[in-house]
C-alpha positions in Angstrom: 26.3 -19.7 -28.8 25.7 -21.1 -32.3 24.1 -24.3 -32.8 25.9 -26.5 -35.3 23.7 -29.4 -35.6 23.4 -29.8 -39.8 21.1 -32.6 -40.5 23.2 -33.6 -43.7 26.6 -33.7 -41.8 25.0 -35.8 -39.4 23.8 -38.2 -42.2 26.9 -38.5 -44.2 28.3 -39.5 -40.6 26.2 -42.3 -40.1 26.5 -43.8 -43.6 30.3 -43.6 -43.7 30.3 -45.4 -40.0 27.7 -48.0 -41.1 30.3 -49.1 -43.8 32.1 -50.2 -40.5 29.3 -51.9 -39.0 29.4 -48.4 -36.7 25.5 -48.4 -35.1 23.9 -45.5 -36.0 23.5 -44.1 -32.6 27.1 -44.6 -31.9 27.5 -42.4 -34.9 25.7 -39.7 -33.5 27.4 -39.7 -30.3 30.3 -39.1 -32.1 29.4 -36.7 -34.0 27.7 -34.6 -31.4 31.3 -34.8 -29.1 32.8 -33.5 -32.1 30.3 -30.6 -32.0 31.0 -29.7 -28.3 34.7 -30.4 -28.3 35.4 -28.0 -31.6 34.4 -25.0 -29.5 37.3 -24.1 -26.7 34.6 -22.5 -24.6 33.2 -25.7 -24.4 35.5 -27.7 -24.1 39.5 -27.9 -24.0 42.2 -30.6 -24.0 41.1 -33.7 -23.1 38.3 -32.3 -21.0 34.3 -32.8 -21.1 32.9 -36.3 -21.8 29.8 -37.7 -23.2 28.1 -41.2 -23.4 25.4 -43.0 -24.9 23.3 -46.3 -23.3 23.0 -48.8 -26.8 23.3 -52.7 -26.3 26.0 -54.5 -28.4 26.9 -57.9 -29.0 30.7 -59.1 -27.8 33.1 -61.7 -29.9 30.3 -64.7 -28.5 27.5 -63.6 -29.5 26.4 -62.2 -26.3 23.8 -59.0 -25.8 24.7 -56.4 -23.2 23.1 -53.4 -22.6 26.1 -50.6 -22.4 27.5 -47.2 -21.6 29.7 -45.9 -24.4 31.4 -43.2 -22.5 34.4 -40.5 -23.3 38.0 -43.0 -23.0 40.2 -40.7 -20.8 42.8 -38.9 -22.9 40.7 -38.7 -25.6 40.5 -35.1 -27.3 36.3 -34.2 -27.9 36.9 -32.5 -31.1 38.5 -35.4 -32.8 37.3 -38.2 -31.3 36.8 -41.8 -32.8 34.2 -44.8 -31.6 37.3 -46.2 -29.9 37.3 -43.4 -28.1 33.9 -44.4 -26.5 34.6 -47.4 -24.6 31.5 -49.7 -23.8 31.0 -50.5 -20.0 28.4 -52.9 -18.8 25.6 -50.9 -18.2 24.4 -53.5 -15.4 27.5 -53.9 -13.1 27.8 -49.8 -12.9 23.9 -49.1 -11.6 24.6 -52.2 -9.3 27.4 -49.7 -7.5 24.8 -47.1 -6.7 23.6 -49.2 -3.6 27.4 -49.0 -2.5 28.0 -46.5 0.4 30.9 -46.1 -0.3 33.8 -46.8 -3.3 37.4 -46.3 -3.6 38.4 -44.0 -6.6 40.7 -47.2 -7.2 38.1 -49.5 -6.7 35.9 -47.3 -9.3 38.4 -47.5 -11.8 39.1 -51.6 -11.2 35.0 -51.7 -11.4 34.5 -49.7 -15.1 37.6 -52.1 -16.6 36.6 -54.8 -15.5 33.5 -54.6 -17.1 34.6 -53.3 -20.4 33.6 -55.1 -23.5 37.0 -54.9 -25.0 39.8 -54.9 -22.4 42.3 -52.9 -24.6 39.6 -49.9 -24.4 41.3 -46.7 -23.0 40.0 -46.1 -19.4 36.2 -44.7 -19.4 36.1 -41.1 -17.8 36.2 -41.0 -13.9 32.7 -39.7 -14.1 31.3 -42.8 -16.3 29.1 -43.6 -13.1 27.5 -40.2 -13.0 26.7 -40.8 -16.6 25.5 -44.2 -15.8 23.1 -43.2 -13.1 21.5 -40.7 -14.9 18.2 -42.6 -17.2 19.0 -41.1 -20.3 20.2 -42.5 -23.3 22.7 -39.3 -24.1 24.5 -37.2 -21.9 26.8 -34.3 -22.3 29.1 -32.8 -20.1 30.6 -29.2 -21.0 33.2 -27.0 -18.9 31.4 -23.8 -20.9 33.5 -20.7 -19.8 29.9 -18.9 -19.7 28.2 -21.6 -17.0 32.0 -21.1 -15.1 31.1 -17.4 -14.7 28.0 -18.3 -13.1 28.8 -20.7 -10.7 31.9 -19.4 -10.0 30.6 -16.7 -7.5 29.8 -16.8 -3.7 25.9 -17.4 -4.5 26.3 -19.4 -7.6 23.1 -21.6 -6.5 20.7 -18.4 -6.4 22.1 -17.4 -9.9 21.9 -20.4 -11.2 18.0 -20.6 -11.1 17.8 -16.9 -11.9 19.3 -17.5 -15.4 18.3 -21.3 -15.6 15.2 -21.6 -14.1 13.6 -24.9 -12.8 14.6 -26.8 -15.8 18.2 -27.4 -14.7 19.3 -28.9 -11.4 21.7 -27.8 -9.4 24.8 -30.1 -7.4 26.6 -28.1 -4.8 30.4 -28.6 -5.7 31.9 -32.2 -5.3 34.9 -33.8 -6.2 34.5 -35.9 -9.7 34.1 -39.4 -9.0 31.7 -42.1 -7.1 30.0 -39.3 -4.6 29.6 -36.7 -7.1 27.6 -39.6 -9.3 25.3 -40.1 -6.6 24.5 -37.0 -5.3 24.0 -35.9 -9.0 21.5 -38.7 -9.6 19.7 -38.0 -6.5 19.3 -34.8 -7.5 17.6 -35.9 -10.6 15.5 -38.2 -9.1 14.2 -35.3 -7.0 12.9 -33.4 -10.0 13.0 -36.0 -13.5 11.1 -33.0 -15.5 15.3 -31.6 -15.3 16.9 -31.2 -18.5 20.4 -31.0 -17.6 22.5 -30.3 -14.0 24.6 -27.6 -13.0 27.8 -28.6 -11.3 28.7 -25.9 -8.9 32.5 -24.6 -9.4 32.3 -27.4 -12.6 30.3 -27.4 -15.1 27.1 -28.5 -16.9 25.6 -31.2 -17.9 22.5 -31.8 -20.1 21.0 -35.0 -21.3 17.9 -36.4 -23.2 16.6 -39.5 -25.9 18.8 -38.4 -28.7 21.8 -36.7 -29.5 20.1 -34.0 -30.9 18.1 -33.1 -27.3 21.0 -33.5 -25.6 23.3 -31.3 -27.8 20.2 -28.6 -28.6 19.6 -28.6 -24.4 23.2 -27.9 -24.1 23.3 -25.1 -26.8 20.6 -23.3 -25.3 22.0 -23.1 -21.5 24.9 -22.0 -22.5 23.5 -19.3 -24.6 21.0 -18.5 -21.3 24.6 -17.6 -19.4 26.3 -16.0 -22.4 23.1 -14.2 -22.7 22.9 -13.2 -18.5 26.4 -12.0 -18.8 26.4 -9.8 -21.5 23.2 -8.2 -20.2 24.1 -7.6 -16.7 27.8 -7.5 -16.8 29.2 -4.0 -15.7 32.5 -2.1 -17.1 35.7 -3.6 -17.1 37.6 -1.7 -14.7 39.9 1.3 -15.8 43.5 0.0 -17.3 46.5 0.6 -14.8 49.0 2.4 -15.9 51.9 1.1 -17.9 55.4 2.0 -18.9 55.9 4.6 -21.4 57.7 1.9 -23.7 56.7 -1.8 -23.1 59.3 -4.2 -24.0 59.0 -6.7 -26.5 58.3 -10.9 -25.8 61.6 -11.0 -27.6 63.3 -8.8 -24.5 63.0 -11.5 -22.1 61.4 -15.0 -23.6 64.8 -16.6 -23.3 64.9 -15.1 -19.6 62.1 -16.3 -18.4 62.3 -20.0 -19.4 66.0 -20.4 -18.1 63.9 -18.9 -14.8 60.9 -21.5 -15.1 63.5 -24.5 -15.3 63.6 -26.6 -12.7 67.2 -27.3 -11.5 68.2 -30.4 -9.7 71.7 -29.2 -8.7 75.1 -30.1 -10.8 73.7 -28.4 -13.8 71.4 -30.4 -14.0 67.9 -28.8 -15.4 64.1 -30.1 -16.5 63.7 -27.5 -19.0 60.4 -26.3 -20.5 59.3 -24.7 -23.7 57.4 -21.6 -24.3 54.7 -20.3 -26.1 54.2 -16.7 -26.2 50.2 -15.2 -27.2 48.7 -12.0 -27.5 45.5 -10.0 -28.7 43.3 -7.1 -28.0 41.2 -8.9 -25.5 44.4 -10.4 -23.9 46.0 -7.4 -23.1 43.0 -5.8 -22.3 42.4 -8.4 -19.3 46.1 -8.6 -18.5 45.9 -4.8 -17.7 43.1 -4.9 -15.3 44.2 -3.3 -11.3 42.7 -6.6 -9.9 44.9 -9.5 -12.1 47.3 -10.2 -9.6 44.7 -10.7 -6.9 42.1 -12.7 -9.7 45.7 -14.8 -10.6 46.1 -15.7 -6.5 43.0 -16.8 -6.2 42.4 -19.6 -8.7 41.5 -21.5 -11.8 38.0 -20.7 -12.8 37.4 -24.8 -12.6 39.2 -27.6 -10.8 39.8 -29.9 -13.6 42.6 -27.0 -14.6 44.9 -27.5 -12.2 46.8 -30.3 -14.0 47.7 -27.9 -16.4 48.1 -24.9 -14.8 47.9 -25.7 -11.0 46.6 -23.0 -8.5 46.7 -20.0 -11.4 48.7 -18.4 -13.5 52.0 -16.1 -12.2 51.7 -12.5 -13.0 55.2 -10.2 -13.6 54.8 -6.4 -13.8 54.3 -4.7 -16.8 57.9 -4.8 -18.6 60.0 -1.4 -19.1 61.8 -1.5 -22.3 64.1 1.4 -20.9 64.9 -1.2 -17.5 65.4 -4.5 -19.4 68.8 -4.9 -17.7 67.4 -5.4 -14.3 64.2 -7.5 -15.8 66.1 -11.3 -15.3 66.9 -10.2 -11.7 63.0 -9.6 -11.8 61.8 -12.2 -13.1 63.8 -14.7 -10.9 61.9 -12.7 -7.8 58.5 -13.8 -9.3 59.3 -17.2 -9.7 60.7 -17.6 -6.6 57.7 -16.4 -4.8 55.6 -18.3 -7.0 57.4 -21.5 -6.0 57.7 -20.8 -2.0 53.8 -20.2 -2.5 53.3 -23.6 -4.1 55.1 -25.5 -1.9 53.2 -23.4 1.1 50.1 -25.3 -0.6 51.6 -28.3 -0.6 52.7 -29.0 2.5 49.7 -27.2 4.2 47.0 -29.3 2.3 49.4 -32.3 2.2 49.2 -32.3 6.4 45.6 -32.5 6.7 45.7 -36.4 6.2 48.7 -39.1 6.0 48.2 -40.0 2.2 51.8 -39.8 0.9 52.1 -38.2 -2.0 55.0 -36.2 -4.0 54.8 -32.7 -4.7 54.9 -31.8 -8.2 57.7 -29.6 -9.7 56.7 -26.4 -8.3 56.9 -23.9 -11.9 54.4 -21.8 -13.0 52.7 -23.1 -16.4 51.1 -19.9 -16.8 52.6 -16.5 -17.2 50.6 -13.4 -17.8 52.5 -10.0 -18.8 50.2 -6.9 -18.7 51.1 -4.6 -21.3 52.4 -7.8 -23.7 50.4 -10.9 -23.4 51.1 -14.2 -21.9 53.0 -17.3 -21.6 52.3 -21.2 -21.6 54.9 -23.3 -20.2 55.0 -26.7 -20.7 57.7 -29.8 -20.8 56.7 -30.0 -24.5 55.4 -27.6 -27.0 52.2 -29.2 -27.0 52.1 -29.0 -23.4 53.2 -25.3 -24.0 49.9 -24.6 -26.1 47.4 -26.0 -24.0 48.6 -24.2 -20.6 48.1 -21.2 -23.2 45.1 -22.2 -24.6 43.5 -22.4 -21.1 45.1 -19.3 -20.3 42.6 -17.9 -22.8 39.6 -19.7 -21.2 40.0 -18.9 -17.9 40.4 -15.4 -19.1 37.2 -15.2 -20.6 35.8 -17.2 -17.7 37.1 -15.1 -15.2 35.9 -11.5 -17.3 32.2 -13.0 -17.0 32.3 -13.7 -13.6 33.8 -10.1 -12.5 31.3 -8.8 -14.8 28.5 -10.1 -12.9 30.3 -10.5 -9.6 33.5 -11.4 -8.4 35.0 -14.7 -9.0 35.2 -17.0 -6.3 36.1 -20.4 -7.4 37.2 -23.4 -5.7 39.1 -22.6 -2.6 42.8 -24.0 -3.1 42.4 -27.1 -0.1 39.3 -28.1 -2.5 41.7 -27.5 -5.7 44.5 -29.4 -4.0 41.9 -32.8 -3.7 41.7 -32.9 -7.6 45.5 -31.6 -8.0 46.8 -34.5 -6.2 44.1 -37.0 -6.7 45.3 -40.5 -7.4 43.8 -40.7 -10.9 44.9 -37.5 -12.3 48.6 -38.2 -10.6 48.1 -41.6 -12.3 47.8 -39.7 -15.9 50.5 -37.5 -15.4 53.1 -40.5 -14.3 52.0 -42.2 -18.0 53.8 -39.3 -19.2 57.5 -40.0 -18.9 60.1 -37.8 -20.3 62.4 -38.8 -22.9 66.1 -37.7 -22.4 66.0 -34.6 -24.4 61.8 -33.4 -23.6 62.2 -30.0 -23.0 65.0 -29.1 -24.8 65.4 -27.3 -28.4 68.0 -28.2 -30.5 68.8 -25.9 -33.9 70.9 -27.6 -36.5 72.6 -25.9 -39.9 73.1 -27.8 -42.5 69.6 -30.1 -41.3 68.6 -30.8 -45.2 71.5 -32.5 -45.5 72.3 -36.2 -44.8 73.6 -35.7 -41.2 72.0 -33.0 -40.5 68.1 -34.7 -41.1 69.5 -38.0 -39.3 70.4 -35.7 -36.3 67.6 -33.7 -36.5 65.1 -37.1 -36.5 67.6 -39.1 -33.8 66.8 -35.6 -31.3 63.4 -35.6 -31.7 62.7 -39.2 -31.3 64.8 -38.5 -28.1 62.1 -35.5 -27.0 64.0 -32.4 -28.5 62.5 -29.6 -30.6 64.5 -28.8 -33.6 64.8 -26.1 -35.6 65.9 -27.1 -38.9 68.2 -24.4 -40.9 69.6 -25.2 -44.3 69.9 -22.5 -47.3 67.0 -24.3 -49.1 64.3 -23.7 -47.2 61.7 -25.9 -49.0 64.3 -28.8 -48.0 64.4 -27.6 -44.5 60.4 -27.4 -44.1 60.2 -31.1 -45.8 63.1 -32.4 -42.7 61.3 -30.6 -40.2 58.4 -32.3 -41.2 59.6 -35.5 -41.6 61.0 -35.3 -38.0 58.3 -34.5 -36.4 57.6 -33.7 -32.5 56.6 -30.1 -33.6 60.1 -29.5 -35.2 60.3 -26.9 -37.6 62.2 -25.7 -40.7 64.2 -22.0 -41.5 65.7 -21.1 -44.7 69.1 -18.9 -44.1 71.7 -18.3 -45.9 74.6 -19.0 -42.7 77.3 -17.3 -44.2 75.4 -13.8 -43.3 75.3 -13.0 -40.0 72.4 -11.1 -40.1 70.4 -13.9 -41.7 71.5 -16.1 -38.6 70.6 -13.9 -36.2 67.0 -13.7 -38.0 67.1 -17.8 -37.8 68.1 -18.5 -34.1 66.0 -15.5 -32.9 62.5 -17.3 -35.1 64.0 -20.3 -32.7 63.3 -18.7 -29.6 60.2 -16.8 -30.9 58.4 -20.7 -31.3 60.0 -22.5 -28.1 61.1 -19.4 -26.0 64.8 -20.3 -26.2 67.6 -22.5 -26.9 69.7 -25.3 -25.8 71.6 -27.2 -28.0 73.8 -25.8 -31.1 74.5 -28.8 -33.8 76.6 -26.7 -35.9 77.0 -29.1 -39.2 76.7 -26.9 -42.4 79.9 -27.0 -44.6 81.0 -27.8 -47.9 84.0 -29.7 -49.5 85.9 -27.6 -52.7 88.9 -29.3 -53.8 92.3 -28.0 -55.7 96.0 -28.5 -54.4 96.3 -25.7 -51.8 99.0 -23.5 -54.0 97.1 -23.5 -56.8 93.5 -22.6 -55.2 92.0 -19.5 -55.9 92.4 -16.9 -53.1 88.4 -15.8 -53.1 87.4 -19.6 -53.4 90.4 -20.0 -49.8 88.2 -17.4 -48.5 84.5 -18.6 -49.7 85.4 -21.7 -47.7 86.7 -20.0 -44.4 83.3 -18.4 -44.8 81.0 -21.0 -44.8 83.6 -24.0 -42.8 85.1 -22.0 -39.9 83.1 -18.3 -39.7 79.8 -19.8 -40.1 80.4 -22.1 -36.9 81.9 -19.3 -34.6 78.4 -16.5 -36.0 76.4 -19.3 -34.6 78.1 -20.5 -31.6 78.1 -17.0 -30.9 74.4 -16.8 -31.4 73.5 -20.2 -29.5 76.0 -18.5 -26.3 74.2 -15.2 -26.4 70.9 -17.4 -25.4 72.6 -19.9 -23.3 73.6 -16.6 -21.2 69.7 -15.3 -21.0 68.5 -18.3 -19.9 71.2 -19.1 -17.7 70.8 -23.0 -17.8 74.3 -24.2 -19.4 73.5 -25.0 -23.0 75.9 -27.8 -25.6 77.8 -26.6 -28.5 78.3 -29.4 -31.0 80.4 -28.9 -34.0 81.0 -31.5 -37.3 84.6 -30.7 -38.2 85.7 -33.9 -40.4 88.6 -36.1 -40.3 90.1 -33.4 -42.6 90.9 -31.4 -39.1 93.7 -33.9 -37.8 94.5 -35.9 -41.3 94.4 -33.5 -44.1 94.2 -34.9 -47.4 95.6 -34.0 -50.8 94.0 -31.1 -52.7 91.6 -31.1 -49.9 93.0 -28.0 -47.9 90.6 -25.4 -48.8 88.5 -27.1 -46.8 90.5 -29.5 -44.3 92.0 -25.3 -43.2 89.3 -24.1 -41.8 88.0 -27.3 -40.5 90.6 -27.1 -38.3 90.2 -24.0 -37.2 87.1 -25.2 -35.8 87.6 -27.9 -34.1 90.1 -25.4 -32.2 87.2 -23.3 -31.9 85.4 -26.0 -30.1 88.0 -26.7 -27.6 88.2 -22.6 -27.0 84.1 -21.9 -26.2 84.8 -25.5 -23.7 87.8 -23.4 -22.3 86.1 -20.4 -21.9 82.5 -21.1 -21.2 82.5 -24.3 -19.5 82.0 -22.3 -15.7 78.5 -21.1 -17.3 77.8 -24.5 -17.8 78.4 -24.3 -21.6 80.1 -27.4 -23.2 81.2 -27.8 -26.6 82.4 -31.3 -28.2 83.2 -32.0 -31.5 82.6 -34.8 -34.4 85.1 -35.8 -36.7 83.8 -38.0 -39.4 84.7 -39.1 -42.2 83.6 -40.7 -46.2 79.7 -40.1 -45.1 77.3 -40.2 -48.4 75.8 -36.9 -48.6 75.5 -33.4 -50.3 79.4 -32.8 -49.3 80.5 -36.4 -50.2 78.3 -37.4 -53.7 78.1 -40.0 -55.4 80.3 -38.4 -58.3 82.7 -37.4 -56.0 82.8 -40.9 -53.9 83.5 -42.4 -57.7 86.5 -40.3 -58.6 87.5 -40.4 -55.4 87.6 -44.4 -56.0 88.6 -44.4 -59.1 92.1 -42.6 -58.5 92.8 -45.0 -55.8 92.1 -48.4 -58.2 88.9 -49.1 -56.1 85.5 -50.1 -55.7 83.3 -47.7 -54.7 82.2 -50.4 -52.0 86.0 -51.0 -51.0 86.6 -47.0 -51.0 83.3 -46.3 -48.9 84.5 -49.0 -46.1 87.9 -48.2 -46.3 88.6 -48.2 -42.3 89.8 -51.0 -40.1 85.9 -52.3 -39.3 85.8 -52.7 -42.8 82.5 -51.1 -43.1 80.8 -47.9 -44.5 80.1 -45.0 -41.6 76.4 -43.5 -42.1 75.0 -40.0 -41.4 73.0 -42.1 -38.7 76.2 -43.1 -37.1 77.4 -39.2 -37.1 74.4 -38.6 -35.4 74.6 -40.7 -32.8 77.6 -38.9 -32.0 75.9 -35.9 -31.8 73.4 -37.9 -29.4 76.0 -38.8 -26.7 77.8 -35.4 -26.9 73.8 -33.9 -26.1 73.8 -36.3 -23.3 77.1 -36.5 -21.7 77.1 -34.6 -18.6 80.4 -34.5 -18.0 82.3 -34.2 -21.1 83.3 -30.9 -22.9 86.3 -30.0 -25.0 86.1 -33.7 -26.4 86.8 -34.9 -30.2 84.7 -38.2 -31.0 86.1 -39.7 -34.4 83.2 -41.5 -36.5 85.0 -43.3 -39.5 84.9 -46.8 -38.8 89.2 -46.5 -37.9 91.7 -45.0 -39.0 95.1 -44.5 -37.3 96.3 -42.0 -39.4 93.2 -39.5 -38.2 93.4 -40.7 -34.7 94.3 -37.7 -32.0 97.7 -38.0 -30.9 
């Protein structure tokens, strides 16, 4: 492994801190963390933690000699001095006398003795950094150390490749016993440079960031080194299916089958994200990876992302795809009567009451293809896939030297349900729409981006398609919560199919259609141009049914209901004059709407409508709203709140439409008016 300590980063560090009144050794820490958590086989996700022992002064003027230690939920690789929290150094050796302590009582001890109270909790192994005498310690998860102490004689190994410069403490779960057994074991032998956590990790420590960092460099090099020296063959490739299906085959498939349904149609949906490479599928096609996948994670601390292991399907047959659904529903349902085995058996052995977790996979691996994260958001998506890769490559170096043998799965279930990390996970509430993908046409426009923000601000994903696609990449970035943009022309069906398929490609599916795109062309309807009658039908009634019928071909893979949502204006129901070219097919579609509710509503399909009606935007400008005005002697204020509230509708009012048809469970084949009143528009 590459050491990346550069003297002159490290100084321009410091100096930009000590504008701040940063100390220079606080500097350091941070900028060794960022070191360790840049590199994924380090470090990944929240994981690892470092500290440094300085003194500081509080608001007072008091002294207090300190632990700066890794906040929880901070990420290594980007990490800020808030992200360090300082603990009273005294209070925490004090609780190494204790005999016992609480992980509750742990946690209540470190914030109460916080020098700012709004600090973000200190990691639940501050006291294990506390004990030890140094003033820098580093902890790693190195995928390299995880193939050697993930093996049956993992202490022998460990001082064949370490030798007696590294200690070694016989697996225990993170926390107030793991601290002192770890400083015991350092007090045995203080000539140690570091500790290897058995089934965990590695820690290495010394006077300065540098030691530290440089100690932990080198022993992970040491097991990089043992491994690719005595690692044998990967075994031979099993054999696959003369034509291996594409990700695209199945990625809608598999996330309707990784949703977890509370009854009534009623689903927590998750999003997908799809990698592959040489070395993946190389791995993935090994004999042994649905035994390796049974057995565990290659460290504990990866259950809360991926639980007991990944789920492995067979290698896909592009020639069978039509019985691949009924296949994948076979894997997840043994994957979930496994997990709930584990559950209840583990969840006996005391009478701690706890609530089983939703019992999905969060890792699928494919041989032949690659694999699958799965995760409530895309983020979450990314990291399950991201550790996918880790334990991959920690898993390879310990069947290269051995065979893996991690944590048994009653030691995995202590740290699965543990109190703290449940308490992390239960931070995490869902919005209304987390898990869910939304695509809207027409999302450059005015109600198209307030939709598209209003959805994600709710949880959703969106895919934002509109014909310019430098306007759709600025909405989808605007938006935010990982949304993205798609240029497409929606008047060519090909082009559409191109859009919603790049949709499921990035989530792994689809659940909610906003169709919106259209576009207003006036002229009294005997005098308008036949091609210009058709160019209309095109884009404000064919448009909408091309992507219904897109949004309903995934709704049917994934099998989870879906919502169709279509804008169909007050022209629909209360045409207006020289308006018919586009008031025509508008009406066709809200008909349209009220046919897919008819027809698809027993698949758990709905389909609603919006009818609104003088909204400012690319259909209704300002030139228009001033003719318009104009030819009826009015203001363009009087024209624009021309309704019985007396007041102008928004594109954030259409969307909140949109919003409540998303939500509302129980309503399908409905027409929701936004235009502020008008009786002559109101369904009769």
């Amino acid at each position: 492994m590459k050491n990346l300590w550069n003297d002159t980063t490290a100084e321009t560090l410091i100096a930009d801190y000590a504008k701040r009144n940063i100390d220079r050794q606080l500097a350091l820490r941070v900028y060794t963390t960022r070191l360790l958590g840049g590199d994924p086989r380090l470090v990944l996700h929240g994981g690892g933690n470092t500290s440094v022992k300085m003194k500081v002064t509080d608001l007072v003027g008091d002294s207090w000699d300190v632990l700066c230690v890794k906040g929880s939920g901070w990420d290594m690789a980007v990490i800020e001095p808030p992200g360090l929290p300082a603990v009273k150094l005294d209070a925490l050796l004090k609780a190494r006398k204790l005999n016992s302590l609480s992980d509750e009582d742990m946690v209540a001890l470190q914030r109460a003795n916080l020098i700012d109270p709004s600090s973000p909790n200190p990691s639940v192994e501050t006291l294990l950094h506390a004990f030890l005498p140094h003033t820098f310690v580093d902890h790693t998860h190195s995928t390299a150390i995880l193939a050697i102490v993930d093996q049956i004689n993992s202490e022998a190994l460990s001082r064949e490749v370490f030798g007696p410069k590294m200690g070694f403490v016989p697996y225990i779960k993170p926390g107030f016993d793991l601290a002192k057994a770890a400083a015991d074991i350092y007090d045995a032998n203080p000539a140690v440079e570091g500790l290897i956590l058995d089934k965990h990790g590695i820690f290495t420590f010394g006077d300065t960031a540098r030691d530290a960092y440089d100690r932990m460099i080198h022993y992970v090099t040491l097991a990089e080194d043992y491994v690719a020296k005595h690692g044998k063959p990967a075994p031979q490739s099993v054999v696959l299916p003369k034509r291996i299906a594409t990700a695209a085959d199945f990625t809608s498939a598999l996330r309707g089958a990784v949703a977890v349904h509370h009854g009534e149609g009623r689903f927590d949906r998750m999003v997908s994200d799809f990698r592959t490479s040489p070395e993946i599928i190389a791995f993935l096609n090994s004999p042994r990876l649905a035994e390796l996948a049974r057995i565990g994670v290659s460290t504990p601390d990866l259950s809360i992302r991926i639980k007991t292991g990944p789920m492995v399907l067979p290698a896909p047959d592009a020639d069978q795809l039509e019985t691949w659904p009924a296949v994948i529903r076979e894997h997840v349902g043994r994957f979930v009567h496994d997990y709930t085995a584990y559950f209840q058996a583990n969840n006996a052995r005391d009478d701690i009451k706890r609530t089983m977790l939703d019992p999905m996979p969060r890792l699928t691996l494919v041989p032949g293809l690659g694999m699958f994260g799965h995760g409530r958001t895309l983020k979450d998506a990314r990291i399950a896939s991201d550790i996918g890769e880790m334990w991959i490559e920690a898993v390879r170096g310990a069947e290269a030297i051995g065979s893996f043998k991690p944590l048994t799965h009653p030691e995995l279930f202590e740290l699965e349900y543990w109190s703290l990390e449940q308490a992390k996970l239960a931070a995490n509430k869902p919005k209304p729409l987390t898990g869910q993908v939304a695509l809207i046409t027409g999302g450059a426009g005015a109600i198209g981006a307030a939709t598209a923000k209003l959805f994600a601000t709710n949880g959703a994903h969106v895919v934002v398609v509109d014909l310019d696609v430098d306007k759709a990449a600025a909405v989808a970035k605007a938006t935010g919560n990982d949304s993205i943009g798609i240029g497409c022309d929606i008047t060519d069906p090909a082009a559409l199919r191109v859009a919603f398929d790049r949709a499921v490609a990035h989530y792994g599916g689809l659940d909610i259609l906003v169709s919106n795109a259209g576009a207003a062309w006036e002229g009294g309807i005997g005098e308008i141009d036949d091609a210009l009658l058709r160019k209309s039908f095109e884009l404000n009634f064919f448009a909408h049914q091309n992507a219904a019928q897109n949004a309903v071909r995934i709704f049917k893979q994934q099998g989870t209901g879906g919502v169709l949502l279509f804008n169909t204006s007050k022209q629909a129901v209360n045409p207006g004059p020289k308006f018919g070219a586009y008031g025509l097919p508008k009406a066709a579609t809200l008909f349209l709407s009220r046919q897919y509710a008819l027809e698809y509503g027993p698949l758990g399909i709905r389909a609603n409508a919006v009818n609104a009606d003088r909204i400012r935007s690319g259909l209704l400008t300002d030139e228009m709203i001033a003719n318009r005005s104009k030819a009826r002697s009015l203001s363009e204020k009087d024209y624009m709140s021309g309704n019985l509230l007396g007041l102008e509708v928004t594109a954030d009012h259409v969307a909140q439409a949109f919003l409540h048809h998303a939500l509302a469970e129980r309503t399908t084949g409905d027409v929701t008016t936004v235009d502020g009143g008008n009786i002559a528009a109101a369904l009769r």
